[in-house]
N, C-alpha and C positions, 0 to 999 in steps of 0.2 A: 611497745615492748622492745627490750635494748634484745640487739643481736648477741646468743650465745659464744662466750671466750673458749675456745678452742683450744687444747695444749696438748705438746704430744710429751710424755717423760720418758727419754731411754738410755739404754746403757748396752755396751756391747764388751765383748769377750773375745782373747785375739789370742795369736801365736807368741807375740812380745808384743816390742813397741814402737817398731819404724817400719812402715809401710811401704817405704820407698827402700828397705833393704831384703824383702821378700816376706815382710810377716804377713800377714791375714787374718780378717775375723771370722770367727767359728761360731760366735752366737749374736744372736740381739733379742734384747728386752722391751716390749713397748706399752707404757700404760698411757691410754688415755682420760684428759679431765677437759670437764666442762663448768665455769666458771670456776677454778682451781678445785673442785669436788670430782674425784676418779669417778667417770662412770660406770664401769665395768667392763670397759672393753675393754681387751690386752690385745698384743700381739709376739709371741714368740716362735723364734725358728735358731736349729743349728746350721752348720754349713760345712761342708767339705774341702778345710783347705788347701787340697793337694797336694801337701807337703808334712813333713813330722813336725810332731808338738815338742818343742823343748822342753827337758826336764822341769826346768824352774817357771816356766809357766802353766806347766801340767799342775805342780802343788799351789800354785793361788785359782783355779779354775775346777780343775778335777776333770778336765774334758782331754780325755784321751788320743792317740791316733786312729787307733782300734773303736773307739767310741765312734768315734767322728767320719771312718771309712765307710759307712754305708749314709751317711746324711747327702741331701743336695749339696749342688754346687750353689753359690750364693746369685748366679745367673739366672737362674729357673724357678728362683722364685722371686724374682725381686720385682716384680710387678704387683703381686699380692700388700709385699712392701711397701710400697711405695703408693698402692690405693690405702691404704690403713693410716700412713704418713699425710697423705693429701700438701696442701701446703701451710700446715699448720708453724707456729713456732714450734721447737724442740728444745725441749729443755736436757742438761747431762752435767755429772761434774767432773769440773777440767774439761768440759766442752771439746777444745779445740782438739782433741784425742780421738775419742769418738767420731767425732765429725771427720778429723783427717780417715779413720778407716772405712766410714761409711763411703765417702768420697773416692777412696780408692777402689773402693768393690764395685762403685758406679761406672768410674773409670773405664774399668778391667773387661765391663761386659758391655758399653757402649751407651751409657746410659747420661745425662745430663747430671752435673751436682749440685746436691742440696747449697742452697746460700748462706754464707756466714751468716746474711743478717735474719735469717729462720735463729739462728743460733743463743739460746741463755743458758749462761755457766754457774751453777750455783757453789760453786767456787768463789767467783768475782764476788758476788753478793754475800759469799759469808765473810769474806776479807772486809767488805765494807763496814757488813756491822760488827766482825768480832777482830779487830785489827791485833796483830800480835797473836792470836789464839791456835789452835790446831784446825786446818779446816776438812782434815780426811772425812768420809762418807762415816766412818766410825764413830772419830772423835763430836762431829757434830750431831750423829743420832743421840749420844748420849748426853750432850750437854741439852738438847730440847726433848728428852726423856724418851725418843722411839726404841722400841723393842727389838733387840735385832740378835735376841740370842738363839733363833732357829738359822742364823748366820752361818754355818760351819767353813763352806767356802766362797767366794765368790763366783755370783750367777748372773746372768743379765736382767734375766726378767724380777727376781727377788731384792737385786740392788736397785730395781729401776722403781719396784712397790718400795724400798725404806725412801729413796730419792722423792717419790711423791710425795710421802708424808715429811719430808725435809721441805722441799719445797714449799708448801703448804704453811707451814711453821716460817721459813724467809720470808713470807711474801704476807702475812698478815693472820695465820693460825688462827685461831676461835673465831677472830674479829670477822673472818671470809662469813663463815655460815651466820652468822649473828645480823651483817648485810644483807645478806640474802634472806634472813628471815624476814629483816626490817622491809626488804623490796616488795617479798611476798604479801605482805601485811596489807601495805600502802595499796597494794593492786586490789588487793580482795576489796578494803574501802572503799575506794572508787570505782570499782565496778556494783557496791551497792548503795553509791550515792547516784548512780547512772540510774539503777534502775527503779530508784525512787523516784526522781524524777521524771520516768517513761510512763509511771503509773499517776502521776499528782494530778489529779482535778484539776480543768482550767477556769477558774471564777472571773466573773465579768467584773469590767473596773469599776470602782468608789464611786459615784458623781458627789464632788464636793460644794459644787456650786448652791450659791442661796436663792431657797425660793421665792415670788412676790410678795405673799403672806412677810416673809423674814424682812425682806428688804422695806418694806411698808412700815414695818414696827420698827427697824434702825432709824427711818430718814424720822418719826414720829419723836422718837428719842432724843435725837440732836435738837431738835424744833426745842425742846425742854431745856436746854441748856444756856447760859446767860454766857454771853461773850467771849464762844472757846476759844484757844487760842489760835488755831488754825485757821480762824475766820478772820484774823486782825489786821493781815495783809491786805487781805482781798475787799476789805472795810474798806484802806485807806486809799487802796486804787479807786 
């Protein structure tokens, strides 16, 4: 049995967009999949950024100051985090966003940071295969047909469910489950060709050898025979 593929998809929700000028993140999204199939686990939490939400990131979010004044701080719970996270890959788009704010909320509260190389941007991979195209969370739900019109604002955990089923669609769509049905298949087989085998009768071997009787009537046979050829050597020695 191959070891189950572990992935983590998230997405996070912030004050703006530089970290190192005092933004901070307010929420994060986390679905997890196993062999690229979500299995149902999520994880979501907001956070208490200690600081106001600016206007213009209030209308791409909807997460207020007011909102956000009675949630944790992102210290007190970042152990829950970070067991749900484990050391799986993480996947995000524009990655290196994400990552930078998780990294800093790690920072902030004394915590070791996740590694780039945990890190897949499905970004990079839609550049790959859609070169020249639009690659926003948007524009590529819709060019591989996800549904995203209960979309209104953006959310961590609801961008993080379109992101799985984006990814899902990058990395090989139908074709995943269609493997896995093909893997399941092959296993069932051979687990009932195993147990034909655990039940098969063992029969005793063939003896093929000739008996006297047999062997008495061959050598009688050849005696019949005028001059075979086999014998013409051993005449002439």
């Amino acid at each position: 049995m191959k070891r189950a593929m572990r992935e983590i998809i998230f997405d996070t929700e912030t004050t703006g967009f530089d970290p190192a000028s005092g933004d901070r993140m307010v929420e994060i999204g986390c679905i997890e999949l196993i062999n690229r199939v979500p299995s149902g686990r999520t994880f979501h939490a907001y956070y208490n950024p200690q600081r106001d939400m600016p206007a213009a990131a209030e209308a791409v979010h909807g997460l207020s100051s007011h909102f956000l004044s009675d949630k944790p701080l992102f210290a007190s719970g970042v152990a829950d985090l970070l067991a749900f996270l484990e050391d799986s890959p993480l996947v995000a788009h524009n990655a290196r966003f994400d990552f930078g704010f998780l990294n800093h909320e790690l920072r902030l509260c004394g915590r070791g940071e996740v590694s780039l190389d945990r890190m897949i941007d499905t970004v990079a991979i839609a550049r790959t295969m859609h070169p020249g195209a639009k690659h926003s969370l948007d524009a590529l739900c819709t060019r591989y047909g996800i549904d995203r019109s209960h979309r209104i604002k953006h959310g961590a955990l609801l961008d993080a469910e379109l992101l799985a089923q984006l990814y899902i669609e990058l990395t090989g769509g139908r074709q995943i489950g269609l493997g896995l049905a093909q893997e399941a298949a092959k296993e069932e087989v051979a687990a009932e060709l195993a147990a034909q085998v655990a039940v098969r009768p063992v029969r005793p071997a063939r003896v093929f050898a000739a008996s006297a009787t047999e062997l008495e009537r061959h050598g009688a046979f050849i005696r019949t025979l005028d001059k075979p050829l086999w014998l013409e050597g051993a005449q002439a020695d």
